[in-house]
Backbone bond lengths (Angstrom), bond angles and torsions (degrees), N, CA, C in turn:
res aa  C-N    CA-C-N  psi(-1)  N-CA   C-N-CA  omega(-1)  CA-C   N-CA-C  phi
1 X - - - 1.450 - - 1.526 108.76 -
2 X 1.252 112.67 157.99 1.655 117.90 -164.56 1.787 91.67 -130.49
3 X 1.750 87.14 122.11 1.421 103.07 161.88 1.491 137.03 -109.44
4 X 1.152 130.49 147.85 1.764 113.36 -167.21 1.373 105.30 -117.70
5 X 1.383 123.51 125.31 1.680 123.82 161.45 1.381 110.39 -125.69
6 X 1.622 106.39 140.93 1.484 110.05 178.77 1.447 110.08 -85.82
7 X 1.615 105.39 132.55 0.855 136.59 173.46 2.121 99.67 -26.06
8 X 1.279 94.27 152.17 1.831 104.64 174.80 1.494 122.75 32.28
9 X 1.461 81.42 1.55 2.210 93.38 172.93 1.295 106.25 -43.81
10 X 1.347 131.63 -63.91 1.487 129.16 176.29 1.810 116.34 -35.61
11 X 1.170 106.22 -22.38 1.536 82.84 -164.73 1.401 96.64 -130.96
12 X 1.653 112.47 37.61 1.214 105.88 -172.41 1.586 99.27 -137.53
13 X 1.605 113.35 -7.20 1.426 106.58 157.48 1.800 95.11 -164.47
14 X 1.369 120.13 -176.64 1.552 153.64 -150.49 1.592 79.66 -69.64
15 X 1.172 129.54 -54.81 1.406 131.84 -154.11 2.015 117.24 -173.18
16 X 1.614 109.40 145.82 0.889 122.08 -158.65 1.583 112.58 -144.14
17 X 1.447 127.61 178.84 1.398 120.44 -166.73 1.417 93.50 -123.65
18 X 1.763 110.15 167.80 0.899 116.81 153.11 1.185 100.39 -140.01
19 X 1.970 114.24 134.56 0.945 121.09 -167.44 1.532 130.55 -135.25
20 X 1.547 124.96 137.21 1.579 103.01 -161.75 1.387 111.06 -67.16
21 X 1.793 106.72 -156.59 1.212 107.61 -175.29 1.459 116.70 -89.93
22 X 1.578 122.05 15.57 1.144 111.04 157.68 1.643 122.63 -109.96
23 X 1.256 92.29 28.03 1.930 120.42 172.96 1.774 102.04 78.29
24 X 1.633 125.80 0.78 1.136 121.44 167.57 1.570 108.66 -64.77
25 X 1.614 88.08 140.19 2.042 120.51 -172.89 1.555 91.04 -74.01
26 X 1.864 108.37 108.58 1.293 121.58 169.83 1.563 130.17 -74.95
27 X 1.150 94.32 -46.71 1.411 130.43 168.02 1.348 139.37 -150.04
28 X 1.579 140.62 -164.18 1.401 107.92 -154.89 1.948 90.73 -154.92
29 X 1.262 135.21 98.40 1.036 118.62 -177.35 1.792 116.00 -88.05
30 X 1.054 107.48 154.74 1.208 111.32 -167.47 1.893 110.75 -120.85
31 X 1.244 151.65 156.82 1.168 159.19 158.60 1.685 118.80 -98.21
32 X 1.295 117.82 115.26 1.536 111.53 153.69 1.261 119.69 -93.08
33 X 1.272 90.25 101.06 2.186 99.30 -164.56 1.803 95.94 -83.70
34 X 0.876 115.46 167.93 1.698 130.70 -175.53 1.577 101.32 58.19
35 X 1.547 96.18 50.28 1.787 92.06 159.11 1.843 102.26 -147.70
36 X 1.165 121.11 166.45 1.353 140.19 -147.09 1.681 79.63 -92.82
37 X 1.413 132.49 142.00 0.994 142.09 137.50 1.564 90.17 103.72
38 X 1.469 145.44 -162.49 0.988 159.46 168.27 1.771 113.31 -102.43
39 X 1.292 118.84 141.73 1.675 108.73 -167.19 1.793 88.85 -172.72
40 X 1.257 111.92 99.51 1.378 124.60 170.76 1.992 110.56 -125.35
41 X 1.447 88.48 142.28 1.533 107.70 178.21 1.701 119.25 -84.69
42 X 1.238 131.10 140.65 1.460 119.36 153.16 1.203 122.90 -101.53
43 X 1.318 129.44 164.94 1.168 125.49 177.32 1.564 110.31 -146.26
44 X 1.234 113.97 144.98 1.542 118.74 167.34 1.531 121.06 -59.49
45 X 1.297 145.95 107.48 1.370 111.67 -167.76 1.484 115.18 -81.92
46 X 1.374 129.35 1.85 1.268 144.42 -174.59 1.595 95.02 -81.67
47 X 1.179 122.93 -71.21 1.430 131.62 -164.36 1.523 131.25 -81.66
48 X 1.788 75.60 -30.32 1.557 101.58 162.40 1.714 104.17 66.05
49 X 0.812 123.41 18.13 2.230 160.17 -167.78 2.143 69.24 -94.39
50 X 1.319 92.29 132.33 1.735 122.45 153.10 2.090 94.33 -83.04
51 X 1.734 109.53 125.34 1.134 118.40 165.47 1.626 110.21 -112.06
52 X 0.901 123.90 -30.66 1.357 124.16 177.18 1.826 126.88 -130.64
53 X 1.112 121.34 119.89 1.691 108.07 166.62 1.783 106.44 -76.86
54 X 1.312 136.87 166.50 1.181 133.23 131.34 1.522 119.95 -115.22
55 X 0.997 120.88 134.63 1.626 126.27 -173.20 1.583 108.39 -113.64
56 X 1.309 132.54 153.32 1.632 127.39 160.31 1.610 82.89 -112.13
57 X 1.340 101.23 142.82 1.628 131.02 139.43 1.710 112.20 -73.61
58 X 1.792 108.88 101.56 1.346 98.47 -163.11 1.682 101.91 -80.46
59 X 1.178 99.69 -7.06 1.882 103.23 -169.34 1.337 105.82 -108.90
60 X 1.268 101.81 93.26 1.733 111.51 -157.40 2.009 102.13 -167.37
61 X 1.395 124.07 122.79 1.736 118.80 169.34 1.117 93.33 -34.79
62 X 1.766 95.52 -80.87 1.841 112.59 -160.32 1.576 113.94 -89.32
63 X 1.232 117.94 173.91 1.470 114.01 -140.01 1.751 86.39 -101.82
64 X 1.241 113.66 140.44 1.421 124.57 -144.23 1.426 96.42 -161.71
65 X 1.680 120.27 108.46 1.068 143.52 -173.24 1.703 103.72 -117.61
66 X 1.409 125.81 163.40 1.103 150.95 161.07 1.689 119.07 -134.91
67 X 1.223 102.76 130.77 1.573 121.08 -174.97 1.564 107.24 -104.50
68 X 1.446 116.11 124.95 1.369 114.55 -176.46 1.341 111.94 -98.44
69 X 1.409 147.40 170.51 1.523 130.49 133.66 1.496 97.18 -144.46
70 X 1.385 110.23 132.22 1.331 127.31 -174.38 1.695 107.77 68.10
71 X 0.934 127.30 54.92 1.503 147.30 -156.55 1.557 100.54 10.83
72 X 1.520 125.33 38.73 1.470 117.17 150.13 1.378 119.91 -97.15
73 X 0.916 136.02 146.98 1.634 152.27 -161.72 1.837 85.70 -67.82
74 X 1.741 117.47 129.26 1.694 113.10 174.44 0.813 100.75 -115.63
75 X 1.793 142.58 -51.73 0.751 113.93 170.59 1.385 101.68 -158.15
76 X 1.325 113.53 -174.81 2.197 109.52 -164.07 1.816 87.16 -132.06
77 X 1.644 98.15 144.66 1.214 117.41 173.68 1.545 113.34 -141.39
78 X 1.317 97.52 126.86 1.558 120.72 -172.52 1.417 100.62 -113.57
79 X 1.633 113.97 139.68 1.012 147.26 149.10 1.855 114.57 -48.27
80 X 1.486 140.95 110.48 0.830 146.10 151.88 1.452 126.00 -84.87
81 X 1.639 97.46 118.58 1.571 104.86 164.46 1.741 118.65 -29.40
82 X 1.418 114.85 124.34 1.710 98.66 169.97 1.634 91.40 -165.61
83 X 1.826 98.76 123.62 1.307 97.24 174.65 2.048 135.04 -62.20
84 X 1.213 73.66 -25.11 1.911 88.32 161.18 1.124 124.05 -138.73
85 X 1.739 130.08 128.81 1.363 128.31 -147.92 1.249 114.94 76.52
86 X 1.822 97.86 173.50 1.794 97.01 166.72 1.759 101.35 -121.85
87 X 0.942 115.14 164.22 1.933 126.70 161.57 1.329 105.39 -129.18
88 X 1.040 99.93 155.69 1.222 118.55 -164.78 1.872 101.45 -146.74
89 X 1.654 126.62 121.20 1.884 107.66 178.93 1.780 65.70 -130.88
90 X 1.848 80.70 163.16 1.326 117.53 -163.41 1.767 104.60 -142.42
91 X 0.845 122.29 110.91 1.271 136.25 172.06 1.274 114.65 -99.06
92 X 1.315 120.37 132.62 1.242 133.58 -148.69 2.024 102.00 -127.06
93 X 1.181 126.25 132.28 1.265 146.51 -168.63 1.965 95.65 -49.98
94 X 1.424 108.10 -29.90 1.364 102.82 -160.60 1.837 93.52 -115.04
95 X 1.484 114.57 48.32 1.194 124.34 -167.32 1.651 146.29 45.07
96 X 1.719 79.76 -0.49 1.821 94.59 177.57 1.518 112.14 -60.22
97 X 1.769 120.32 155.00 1.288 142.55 174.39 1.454 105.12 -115.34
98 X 1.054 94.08 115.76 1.846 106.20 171.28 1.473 111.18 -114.93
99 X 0.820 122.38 132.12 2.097 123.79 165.68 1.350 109.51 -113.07
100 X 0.766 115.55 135.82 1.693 127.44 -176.27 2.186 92.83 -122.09
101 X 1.319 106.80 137.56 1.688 106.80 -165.89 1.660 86.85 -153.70
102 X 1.358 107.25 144.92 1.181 125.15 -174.91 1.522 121.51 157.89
103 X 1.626 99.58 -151.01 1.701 100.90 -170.49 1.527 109.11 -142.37
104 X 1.505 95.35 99.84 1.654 85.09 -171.99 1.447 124.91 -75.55
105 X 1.510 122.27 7.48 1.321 129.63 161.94 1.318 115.37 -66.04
106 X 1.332 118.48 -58.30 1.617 143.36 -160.81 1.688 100.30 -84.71
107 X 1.467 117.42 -25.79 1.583 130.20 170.35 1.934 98.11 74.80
108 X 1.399 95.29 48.35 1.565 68.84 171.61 1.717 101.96 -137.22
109 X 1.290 134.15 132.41 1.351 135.64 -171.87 1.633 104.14 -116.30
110 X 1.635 110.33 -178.00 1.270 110.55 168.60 1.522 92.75 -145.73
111 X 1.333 144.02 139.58 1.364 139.22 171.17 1.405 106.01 -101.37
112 X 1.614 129.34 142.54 1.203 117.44 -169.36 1.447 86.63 -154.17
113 X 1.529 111.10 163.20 1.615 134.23 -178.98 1.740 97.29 -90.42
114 X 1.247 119.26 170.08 1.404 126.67 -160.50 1.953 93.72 -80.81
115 X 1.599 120.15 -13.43 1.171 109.60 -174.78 1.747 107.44 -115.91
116 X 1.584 94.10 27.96 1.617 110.29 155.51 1.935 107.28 70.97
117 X 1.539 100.56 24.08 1.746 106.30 -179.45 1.787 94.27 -90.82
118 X 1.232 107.79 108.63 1.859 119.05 166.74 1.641 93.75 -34.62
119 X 1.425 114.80 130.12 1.516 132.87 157.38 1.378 119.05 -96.17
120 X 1.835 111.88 -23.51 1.133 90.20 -143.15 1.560 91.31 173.54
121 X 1.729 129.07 109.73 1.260 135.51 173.44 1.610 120.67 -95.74
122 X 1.229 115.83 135.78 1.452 104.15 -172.88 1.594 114.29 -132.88
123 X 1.387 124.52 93.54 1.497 104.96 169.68 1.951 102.94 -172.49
124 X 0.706 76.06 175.37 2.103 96.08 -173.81 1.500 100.75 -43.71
125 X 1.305 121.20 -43.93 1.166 101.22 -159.17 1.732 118.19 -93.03
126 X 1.170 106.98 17.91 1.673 137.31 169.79 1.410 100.58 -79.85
127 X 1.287 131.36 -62.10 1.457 144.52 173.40 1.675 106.65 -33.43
128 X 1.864 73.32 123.59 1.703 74.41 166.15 1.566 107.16 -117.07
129 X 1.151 116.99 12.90 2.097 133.21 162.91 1.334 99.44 -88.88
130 X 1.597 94.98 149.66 1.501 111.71 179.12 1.728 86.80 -87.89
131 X 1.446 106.58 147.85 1.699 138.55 159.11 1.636 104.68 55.93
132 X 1.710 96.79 48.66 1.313 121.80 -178.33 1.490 127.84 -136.78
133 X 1.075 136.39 148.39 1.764 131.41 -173.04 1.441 99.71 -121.27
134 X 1.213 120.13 147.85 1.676 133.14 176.31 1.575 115.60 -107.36
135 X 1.340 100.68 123.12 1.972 102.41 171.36 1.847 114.80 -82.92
136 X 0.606 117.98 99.64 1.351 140.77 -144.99 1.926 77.69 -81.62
137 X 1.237 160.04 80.45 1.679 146.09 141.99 1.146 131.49 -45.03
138 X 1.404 128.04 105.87 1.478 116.18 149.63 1.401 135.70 -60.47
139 X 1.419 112.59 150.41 1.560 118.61 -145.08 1.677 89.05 -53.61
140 X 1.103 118.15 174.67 1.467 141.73 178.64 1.581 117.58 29.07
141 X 1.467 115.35 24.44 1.684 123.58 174.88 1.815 82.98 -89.84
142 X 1.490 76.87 169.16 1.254 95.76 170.60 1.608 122.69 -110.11
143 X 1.430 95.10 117.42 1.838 106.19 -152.87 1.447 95.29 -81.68
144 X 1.397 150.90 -12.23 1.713 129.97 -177.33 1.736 78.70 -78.20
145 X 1.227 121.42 -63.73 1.565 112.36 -159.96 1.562 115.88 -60.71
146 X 1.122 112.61 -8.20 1.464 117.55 163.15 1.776 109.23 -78.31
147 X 1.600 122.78 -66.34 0.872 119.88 142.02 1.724 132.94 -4.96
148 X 1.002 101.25 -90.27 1.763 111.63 159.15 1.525 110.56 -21.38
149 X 1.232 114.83 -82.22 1.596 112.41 153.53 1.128 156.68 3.87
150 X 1.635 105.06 -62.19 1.508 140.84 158.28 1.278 112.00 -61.11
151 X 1.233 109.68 -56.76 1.586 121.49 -177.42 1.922 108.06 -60.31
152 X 1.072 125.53 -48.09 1.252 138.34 179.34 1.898 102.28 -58.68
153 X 1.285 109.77 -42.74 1.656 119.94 -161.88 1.680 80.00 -69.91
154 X 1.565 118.85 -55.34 1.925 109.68 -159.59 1.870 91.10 -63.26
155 X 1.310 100.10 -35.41 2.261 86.42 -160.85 1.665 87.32 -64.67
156 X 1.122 139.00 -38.45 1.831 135.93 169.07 1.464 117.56 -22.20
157 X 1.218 89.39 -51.55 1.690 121.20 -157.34 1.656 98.36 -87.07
158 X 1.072 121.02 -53.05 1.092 134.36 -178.34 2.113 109.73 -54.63
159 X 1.695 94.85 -68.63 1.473 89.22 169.75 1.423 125.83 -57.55
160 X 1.512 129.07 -34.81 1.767 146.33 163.07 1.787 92.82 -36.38
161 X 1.364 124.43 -71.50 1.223 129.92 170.20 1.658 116.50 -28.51
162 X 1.302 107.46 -83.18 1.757 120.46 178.56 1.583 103.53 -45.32
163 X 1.313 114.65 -31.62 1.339 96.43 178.89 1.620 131.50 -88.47
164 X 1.469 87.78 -12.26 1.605 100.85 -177.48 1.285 107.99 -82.42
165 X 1.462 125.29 -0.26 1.590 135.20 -174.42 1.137 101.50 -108.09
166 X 1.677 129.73 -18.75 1.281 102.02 -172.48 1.726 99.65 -91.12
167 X 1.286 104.05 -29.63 1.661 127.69 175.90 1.548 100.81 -44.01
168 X 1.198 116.35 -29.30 1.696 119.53 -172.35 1.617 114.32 -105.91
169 X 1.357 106.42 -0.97 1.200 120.83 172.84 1.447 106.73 -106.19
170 X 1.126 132.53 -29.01 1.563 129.91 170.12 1.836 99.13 -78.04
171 X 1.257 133.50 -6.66 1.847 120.65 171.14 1.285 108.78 -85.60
């Protein structure tokens, strides 16, 4: 199933949708603004049930998130050094390896299991909304944690950005 979120929605108000491809509200992300690091909620909008926390680890080189569900820690995703492209591995509470590989300029990823089966496609040109990216799910993954994912790859992208401005403001 294919999901759509607009681009910088997170950091551009309290809360935002994610919505399928017939523009129905999938779920419902939320912001806890006046806290150190980045820390947004999901929500089902049907059940209206919290499915995911996302947390940043602000005391961290590389940019290093944690995914909650049911406020237990699911799983942690680190940023990997890579001179071309980005990676991204994800370790999962129940010992799973995920890699997420792609281009966070061009916005396009692939999420994969440690024995290289696609979970999960992520980038703009999936979108069928203007100034929006699509989570592309394979049948029976689990699409908020794919979701979750996506959302973590733009706050990546987002801080890579803020930092390259301040870097251009100190020349």
């Amino acid at each position: 199933m294919r999901y759509h979120l607009r681009e910088r929605a997170w950091s551009l108000t309290e809360a935002f949708l994610v919505r399928d491809d017939a523009g129905n509200a999938m779920f419902e992300i939320r912001g806890k603004f006046f806290h150190i690091g980045d820390d947004l909620l999901m929500y089902d909008r049907y059940s209206g049930q919290e499915v995911a926390r996302i947390k940043q680890h602000v005391i961290s080189l590389l940019p290093h998130y944690e995914i909650y569900r049911g406020g237990v820690p699911w799983a942690s995703m680190h940023e990997q050094f890579r001179v071309f492209g980005e990676s991204f591995k994800i370790e999962t509470s129940n010992g799973m390896m995920l890699h997420v590989n792609g281009d966070l300029w061009h916005w396009n990823f692939n999420v994969s299991d440690a024995n290289g089966n696609l979970m999960a496609q992520i980038g703009r040109q999936f979108s069928i909304f203007r100034d929006s990216y699509a989570v592309d799910v394979a049948p029976n993954v689990d699409a908020p944690f794919m979701i979750a994912l996506a959302i973590v790859i733009e706050m990546v992208k987002e801080h890579h950005e803020h930092k390259e401005e301040h870097r251009e403001g100190w020349l």
